[in-house]
C-alpha distance (Angstrom), angle and dihedral (degrees) to the residues before:
residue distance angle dihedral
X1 . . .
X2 4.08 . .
X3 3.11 120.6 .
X4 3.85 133.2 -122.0
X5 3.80 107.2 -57.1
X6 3.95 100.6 -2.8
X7 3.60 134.1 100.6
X8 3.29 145.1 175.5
X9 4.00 135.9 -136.5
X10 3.48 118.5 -83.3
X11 4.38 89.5 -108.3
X12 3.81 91.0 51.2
X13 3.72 82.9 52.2
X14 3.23 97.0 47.5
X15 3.47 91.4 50.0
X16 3.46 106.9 41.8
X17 4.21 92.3 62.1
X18 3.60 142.2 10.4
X19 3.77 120.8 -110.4
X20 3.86 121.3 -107.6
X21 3.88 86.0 -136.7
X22 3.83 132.6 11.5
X23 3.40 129.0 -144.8
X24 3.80 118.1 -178.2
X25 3.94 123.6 -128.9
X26 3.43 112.4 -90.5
X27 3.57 129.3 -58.4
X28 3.92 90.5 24.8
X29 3.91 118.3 107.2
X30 3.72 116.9 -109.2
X31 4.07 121.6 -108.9
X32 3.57 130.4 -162.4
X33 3.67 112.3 -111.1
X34 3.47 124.2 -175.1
X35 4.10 125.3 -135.2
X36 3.78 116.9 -102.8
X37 3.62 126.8 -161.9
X38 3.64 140.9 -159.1
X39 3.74 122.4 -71.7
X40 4.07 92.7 -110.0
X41 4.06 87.4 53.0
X42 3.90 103.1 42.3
X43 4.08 128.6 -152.4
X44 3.60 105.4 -82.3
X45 4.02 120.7 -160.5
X46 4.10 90.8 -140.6
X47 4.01 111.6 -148.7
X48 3.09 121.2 -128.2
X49 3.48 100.9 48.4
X50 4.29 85.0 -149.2
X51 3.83 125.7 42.9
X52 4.03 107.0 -160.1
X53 3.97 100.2 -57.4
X54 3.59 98.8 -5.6
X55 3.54 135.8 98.3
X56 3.76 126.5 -144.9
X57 3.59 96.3 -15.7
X58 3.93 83.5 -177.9
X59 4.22 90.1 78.9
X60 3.52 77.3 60.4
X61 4.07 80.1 72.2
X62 4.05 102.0 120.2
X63 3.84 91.9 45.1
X64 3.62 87.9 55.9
X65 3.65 95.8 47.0
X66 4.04 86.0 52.7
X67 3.59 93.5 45.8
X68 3.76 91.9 52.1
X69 3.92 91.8 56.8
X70 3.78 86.4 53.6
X71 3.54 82.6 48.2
X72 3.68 103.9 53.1
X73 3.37 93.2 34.0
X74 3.61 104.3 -116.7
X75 3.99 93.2 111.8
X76 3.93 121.1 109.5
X77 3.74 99.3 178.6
X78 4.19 131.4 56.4
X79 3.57 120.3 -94.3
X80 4.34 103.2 -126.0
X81 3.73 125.5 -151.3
X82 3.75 111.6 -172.8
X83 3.81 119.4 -171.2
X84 3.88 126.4 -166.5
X85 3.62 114.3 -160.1
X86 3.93 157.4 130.0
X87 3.54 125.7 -82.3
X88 4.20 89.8 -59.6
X89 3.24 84.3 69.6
X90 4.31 100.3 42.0
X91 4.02 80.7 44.6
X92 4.08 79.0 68.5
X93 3.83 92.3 -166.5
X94 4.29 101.3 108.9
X95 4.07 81.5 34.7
X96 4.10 91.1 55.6
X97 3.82 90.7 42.9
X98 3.62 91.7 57.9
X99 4.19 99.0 36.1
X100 4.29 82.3 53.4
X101 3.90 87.9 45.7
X102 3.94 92.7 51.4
X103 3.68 94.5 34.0
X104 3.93 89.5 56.5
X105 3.65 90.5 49.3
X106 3.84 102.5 44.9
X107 3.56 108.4 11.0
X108 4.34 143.4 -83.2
X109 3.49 110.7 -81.3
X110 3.59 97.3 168.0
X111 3.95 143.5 -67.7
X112 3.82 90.8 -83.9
X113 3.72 131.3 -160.3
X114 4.19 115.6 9.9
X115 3.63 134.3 148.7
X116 3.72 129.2 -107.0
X117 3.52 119.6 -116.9
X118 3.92 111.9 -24.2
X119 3.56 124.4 -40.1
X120 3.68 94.9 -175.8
X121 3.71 123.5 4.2
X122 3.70 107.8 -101.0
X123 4.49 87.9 43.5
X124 3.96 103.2 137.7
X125 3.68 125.7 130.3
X126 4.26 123.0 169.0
X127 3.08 129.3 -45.1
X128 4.50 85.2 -5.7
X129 4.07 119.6 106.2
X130 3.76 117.5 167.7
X131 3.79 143.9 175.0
X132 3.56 138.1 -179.6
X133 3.74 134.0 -164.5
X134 4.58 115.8 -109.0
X135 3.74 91.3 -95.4
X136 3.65 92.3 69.0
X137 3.76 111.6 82.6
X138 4.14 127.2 -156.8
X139 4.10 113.0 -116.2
X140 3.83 114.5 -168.1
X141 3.73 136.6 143.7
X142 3.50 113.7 -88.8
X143 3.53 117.1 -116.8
X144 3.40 113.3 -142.3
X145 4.01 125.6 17.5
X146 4.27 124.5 53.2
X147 3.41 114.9 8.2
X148 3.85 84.7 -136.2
X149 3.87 102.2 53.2
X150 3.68 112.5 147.0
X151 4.40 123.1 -10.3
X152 3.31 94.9 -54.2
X153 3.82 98.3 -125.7
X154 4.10 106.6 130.0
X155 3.64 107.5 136.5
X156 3.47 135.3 -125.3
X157 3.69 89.4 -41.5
X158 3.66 106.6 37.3
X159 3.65 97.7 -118.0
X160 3.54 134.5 70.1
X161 3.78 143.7 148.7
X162 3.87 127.4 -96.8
X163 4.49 131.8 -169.8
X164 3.50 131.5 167.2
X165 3.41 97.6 -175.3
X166 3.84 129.1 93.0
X167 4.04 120.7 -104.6
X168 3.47 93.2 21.5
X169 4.46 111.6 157.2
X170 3.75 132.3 -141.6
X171 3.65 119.1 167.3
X172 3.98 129.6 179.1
X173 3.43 121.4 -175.1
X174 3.49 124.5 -152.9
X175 4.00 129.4 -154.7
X176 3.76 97.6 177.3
X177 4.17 117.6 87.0
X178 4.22 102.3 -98.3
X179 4.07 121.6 176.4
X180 4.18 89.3 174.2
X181 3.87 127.3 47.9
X182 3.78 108.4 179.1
X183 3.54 119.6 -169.7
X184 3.51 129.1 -131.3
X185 4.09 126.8 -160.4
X186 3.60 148.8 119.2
X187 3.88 122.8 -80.6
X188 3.82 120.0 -160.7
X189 3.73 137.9 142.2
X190 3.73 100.5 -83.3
X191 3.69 95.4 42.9
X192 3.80 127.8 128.1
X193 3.63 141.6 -151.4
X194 4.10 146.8 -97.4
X195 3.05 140.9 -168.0
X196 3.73 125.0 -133.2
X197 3.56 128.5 -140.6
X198 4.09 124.3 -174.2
X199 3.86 114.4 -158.4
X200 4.28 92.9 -14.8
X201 4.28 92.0 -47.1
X202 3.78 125.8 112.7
X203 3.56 99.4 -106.9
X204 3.87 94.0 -179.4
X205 3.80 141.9 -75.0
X206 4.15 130.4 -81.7
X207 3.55 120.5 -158.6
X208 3.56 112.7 -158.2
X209 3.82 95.5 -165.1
X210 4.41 116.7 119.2
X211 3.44 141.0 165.1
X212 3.74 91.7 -114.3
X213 4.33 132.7 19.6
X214 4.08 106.4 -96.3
X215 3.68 138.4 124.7
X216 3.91 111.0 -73.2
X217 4.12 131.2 -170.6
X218 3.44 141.7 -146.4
X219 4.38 126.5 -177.4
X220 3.34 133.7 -162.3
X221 4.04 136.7 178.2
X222 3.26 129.5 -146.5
X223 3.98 130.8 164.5
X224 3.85 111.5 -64.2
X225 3.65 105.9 -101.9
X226 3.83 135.7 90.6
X227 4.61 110.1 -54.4
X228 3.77 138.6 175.6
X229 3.08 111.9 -125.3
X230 3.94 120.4 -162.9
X231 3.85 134.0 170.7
X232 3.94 134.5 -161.1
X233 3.28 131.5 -152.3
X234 3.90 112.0 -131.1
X235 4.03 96.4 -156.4
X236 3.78 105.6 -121.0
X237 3.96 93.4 113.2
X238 3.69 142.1 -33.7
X239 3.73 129.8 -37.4
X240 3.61 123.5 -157.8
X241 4.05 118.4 178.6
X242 3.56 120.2 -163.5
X243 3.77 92.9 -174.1
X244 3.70 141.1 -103.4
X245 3.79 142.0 -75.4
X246 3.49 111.0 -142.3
X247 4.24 123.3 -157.2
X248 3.10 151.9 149.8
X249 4.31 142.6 -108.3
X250 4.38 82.8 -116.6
X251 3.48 125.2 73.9
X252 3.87 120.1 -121.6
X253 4.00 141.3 107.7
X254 3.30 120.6 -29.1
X255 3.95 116.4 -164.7
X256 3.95 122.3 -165.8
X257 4.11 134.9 -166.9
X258 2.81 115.8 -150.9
X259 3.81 108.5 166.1
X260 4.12 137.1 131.7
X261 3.35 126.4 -153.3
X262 3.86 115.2 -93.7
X263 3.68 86.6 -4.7
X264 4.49 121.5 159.1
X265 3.53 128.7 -160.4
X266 3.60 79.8 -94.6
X267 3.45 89.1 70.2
X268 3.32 110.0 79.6
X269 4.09 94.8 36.5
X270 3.65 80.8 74.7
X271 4.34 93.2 75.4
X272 3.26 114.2 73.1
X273 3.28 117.4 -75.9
X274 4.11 93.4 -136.7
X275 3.54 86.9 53.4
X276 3.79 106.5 43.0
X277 4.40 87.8 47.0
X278 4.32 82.0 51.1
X279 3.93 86.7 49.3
X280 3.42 104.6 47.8
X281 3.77 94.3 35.7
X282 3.60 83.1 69.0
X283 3.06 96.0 50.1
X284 3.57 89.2 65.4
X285 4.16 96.6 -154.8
X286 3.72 128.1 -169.7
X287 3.27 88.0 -162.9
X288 3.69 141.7 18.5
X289 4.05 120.7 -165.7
X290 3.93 123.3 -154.8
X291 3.25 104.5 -152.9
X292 3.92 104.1 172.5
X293 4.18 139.8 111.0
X294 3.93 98.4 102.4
X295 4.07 94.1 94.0
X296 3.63 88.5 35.6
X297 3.64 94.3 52.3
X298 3.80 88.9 48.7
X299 3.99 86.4 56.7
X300 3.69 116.5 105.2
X301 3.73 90.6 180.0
X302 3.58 100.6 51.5
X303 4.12 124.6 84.8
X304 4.15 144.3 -161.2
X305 4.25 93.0 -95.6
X306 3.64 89.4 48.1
X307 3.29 96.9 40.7
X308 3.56 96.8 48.8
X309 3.92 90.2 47.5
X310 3.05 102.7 59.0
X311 4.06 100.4 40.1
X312 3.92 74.1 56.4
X313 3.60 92.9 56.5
X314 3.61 101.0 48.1
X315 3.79 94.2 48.0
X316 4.09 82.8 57.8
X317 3.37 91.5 58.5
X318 3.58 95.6 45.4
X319 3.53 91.2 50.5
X320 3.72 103.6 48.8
X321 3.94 91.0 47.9
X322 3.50 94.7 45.2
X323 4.26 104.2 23.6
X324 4.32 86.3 167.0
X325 3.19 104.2 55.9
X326 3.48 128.6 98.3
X327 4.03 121.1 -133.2
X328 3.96 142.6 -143.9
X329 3.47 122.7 -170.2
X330 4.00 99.1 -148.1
X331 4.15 111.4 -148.6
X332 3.54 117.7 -125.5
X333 3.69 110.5 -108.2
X334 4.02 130.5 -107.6
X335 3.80 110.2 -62.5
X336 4.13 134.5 -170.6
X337 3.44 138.3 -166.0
X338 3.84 141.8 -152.7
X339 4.07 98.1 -93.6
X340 4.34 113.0 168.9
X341 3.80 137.4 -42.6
X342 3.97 88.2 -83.7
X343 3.29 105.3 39.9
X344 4.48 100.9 32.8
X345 3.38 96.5 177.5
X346 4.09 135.0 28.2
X347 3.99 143.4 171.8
X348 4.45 104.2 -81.0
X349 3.55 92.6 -134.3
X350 3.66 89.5 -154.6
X351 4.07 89.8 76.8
X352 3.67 84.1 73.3
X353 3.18 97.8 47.0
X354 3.78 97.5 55.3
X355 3.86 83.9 51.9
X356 3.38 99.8 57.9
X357 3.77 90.5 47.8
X358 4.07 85.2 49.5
X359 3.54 92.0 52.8
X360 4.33 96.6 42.8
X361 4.25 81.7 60.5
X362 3.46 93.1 43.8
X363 3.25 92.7 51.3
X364 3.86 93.8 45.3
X365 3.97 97.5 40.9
X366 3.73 105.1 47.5
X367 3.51 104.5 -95.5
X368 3.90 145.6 124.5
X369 3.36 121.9 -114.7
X370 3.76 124.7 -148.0
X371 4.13 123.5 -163.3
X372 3.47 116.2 -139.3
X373 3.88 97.3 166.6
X374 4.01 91.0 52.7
X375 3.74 90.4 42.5
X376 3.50 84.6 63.9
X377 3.07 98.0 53.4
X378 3.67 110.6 -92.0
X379 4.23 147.5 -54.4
X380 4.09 94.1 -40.0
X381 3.45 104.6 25.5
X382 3.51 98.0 109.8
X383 3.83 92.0 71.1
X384 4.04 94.5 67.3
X385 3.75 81.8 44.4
X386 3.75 94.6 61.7
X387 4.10 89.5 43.7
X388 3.80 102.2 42.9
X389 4.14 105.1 114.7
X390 4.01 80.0 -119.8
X391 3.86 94.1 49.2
X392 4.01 111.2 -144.4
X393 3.92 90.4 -171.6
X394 3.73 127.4 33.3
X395 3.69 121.2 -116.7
X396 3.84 99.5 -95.3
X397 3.90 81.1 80.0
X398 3.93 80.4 -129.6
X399 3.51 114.2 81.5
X400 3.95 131.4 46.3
X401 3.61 130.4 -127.4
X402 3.48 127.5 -121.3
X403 3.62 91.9 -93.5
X404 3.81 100.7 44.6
X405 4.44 88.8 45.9
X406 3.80 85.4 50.1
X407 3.71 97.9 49.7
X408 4.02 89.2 44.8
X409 3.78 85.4 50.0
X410 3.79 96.3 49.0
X411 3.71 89.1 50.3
X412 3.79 85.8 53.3
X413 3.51 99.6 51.6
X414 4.04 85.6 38.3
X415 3.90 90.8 66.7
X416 3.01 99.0 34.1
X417 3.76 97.1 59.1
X418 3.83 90.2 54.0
X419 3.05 93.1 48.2
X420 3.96 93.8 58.5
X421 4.27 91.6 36.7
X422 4.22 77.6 53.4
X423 3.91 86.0 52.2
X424 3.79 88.9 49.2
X425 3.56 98.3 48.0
X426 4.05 96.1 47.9
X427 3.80 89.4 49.8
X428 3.93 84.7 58.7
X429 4.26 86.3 -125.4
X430 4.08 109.7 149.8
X431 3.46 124.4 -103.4
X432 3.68 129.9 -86.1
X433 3.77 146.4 -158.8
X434 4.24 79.6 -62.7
X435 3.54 88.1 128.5
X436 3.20 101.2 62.6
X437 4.32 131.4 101.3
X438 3.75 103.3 -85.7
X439 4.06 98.4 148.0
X440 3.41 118.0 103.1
X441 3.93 115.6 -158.6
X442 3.63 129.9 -115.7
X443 3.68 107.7 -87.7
């Protein structure tokens, strides 16, 4: 596994492990190919083939390898989950419930990947709060409309912010214990420079200028305990900020979200595909989550074949920027909609629809498959949800509360933790601190 800050090309990559899951370039069909691991940790045939809600937890083979040096202490670097998604994921409530589930288990590695100041005006995820001054614009794919709108160049989350003027403010502030703050923007030829400040000191100064456009980064340390951090734009070009990852000097999980609001798959096959593989290679994940199918549900317009296609797609260009890591497609969650005056609300059947189709590729490319919609409890469930005098979903029969995307996300975790103390156990390896509390409860 890379270490903080380094990478490697995409051939030494590909090279240096197999992939979890394979997903051909495009235009080729999609195979099933089963995880291998390293001689010293042989392929296991895992039984079940489903733990709870999840299916095949043993694609989820080089996570669990990763997790296990964490576990027996013999790691030196953090164990990264990154998870695309829709605005369950930008809510970053189920997200947080899992990354404090994981961290308890195997260790804090750090916040991970967040924005700087506000990307779009409701941005906020745990334990993050950040401004920025008017001459700091928002940058994010757009969401519906050509595929090619704009350069393509987002970031790792597909939204950013952008100034060319001088004096321009964006601030973060961060309540979560962080020792590294790596910056993440775009170099090119007219680009200009900030200066960073951590908790009100000059930190240093960025220049964002390069010989040719590409993704550029910049770290700094700083004690391990909660900072500000807050850039300025000099005014000798433009400055566009991706965001920042956000660690820590101990190895452990690491847990990003990275969702937009009313964002598809087809969302983020609208950066550039150079770009996103160079951003996520990075990254360096041992897992990536999809965790998409609400918007697409919602979709009148949208069918099966395209559907499929372009789930397809993006799982291609997960897995030839990231070849390692393991994947999870992540069901959408129970939806309803408006029906008649006697009956107001009903099951969409669509939902179900888009998870079957989610769990046919999953099936196909090499991936788990996690569902949200039977973890809940089944097609309808969401309507006693919205009624309950503690509501678990809110009452656009859409969107979960804090307590019903926590419970989801401790279900999650739940599984997926048997699933790797399963792994353990048919690979003959002793037993750890498994026993011990790592829940957190619903808050």
């Amino acid at each position: 596994m890379l270490g903080c800050g380094t990478k490697r090309t995409a051939p030494e990559a590909a090279s240096a492990a197999q992939a979890d899951f394979a997903v051909p370039g495009p235009g080729a069909s999609i195979a099933s190919n089963a995880p291998s691991v390293p001689a010293a940790l042989p392929d296991v045939d895992m039984s079940p083939a489903r733990i709870g809600n999840l299916d095949r937890p043993d694609r989820l083979g080089h996570l669990f390898r990763e997790l296990s040096g964490l576990d027996d202490g013999h790691a030196h670097d953090d164990v990264r989950v990154v998870q695309f998604g829709d605005s369950h994921t930008a809510a970053d409530v189920g997200t947080a419930t899992l990354r404090h589930i994981l961290q308890a288990r195997f260790g804090d590695g750090g916040r991970g990947f967040v924005s700087i100041g506000k990307p779009w005006k409701s941005y906020a995820q745990d334990g993050i709060r950040g401004g920025m001054t008017t001459d700091f614009d928002g940058s994010k794919i757009r969401i519906k409309g050509d595929r090619a709108a704009g350069d393509g160049l987002y970031g790792l989350l597909g939204a950013g912010i952008r100034s060319d003027a001088g004096s321009a403010r964006a601030w973060t502030r961060i309540a979560q214990p962080t020792s590294r703050i790596e910056l993440d923007y775009l170099g090119a030829p007219s680009g200009g420079s900030f200066d960073v400040f951590i908790d009100g000191a000059l930190a240093g100064r960025v220049s964002t200028r390069a010989g040719e456009t590409a993704a550029g980064y910049s770290a700094f340390d700083a004690p391990d305990s909660p900072h500000e951090v807050e850039l300025r734009t000099v005014g000798d070009g433009e400055v566009r900020l991706f965001g920042m990852a956000l660690d820590r000097a101990q190895a452990g999980v690491v847990v990003d979200a990275l969702g937009i609001n009313g964002a598809q798959i087809f969302t983020p096959l609208r950066s550039n595909e150079e770009h996103f593989a160079e951003q996520l290679h990075h990254r360096s994940p041992d897992l990536v989550i999809l965790a998409y199918g609400t918007n697409e549900a919602l979709d009148p317009k949208l069918g099966d074949a395209e559907y499929e296609r372009g789930l397809v797609e993006l799982l291609g260009r997960v897995a030839r920027a990231a070849p390692s890591a393991s994947c999870l497609l992540l069901g959408p969650p129970d939806l309803a909609r408006h029906a008649s005056k006697e009956k107001p609300y009903a099951f969409w059947p669509r939902i179900g629809e888009i998870v079957a189709l989610q769990r046919k590729v999953a099936t196909a490319a090499g991936c788990a498959f996690y569902d949200q919609l039977e973890a809940m409890g089944g097609p309808g469930t969401i309507i006693s949800w919205v009624n309950e005098h503690e509501a678990r979903a809110k009452s656009d029969y859409v969107h979960l509360t804090r307590f019903g995307y926590a419970q989801l996300a401790t279900s999650l975790g739940t599984d997926m933790l048997r699933g790797y103390d399963e792994w353990r156990a048919e690979l003959g390896l002793p037993p750890t601190n498994a026993s011990r509390t790592w829940g957190v409860a619903a808050r």
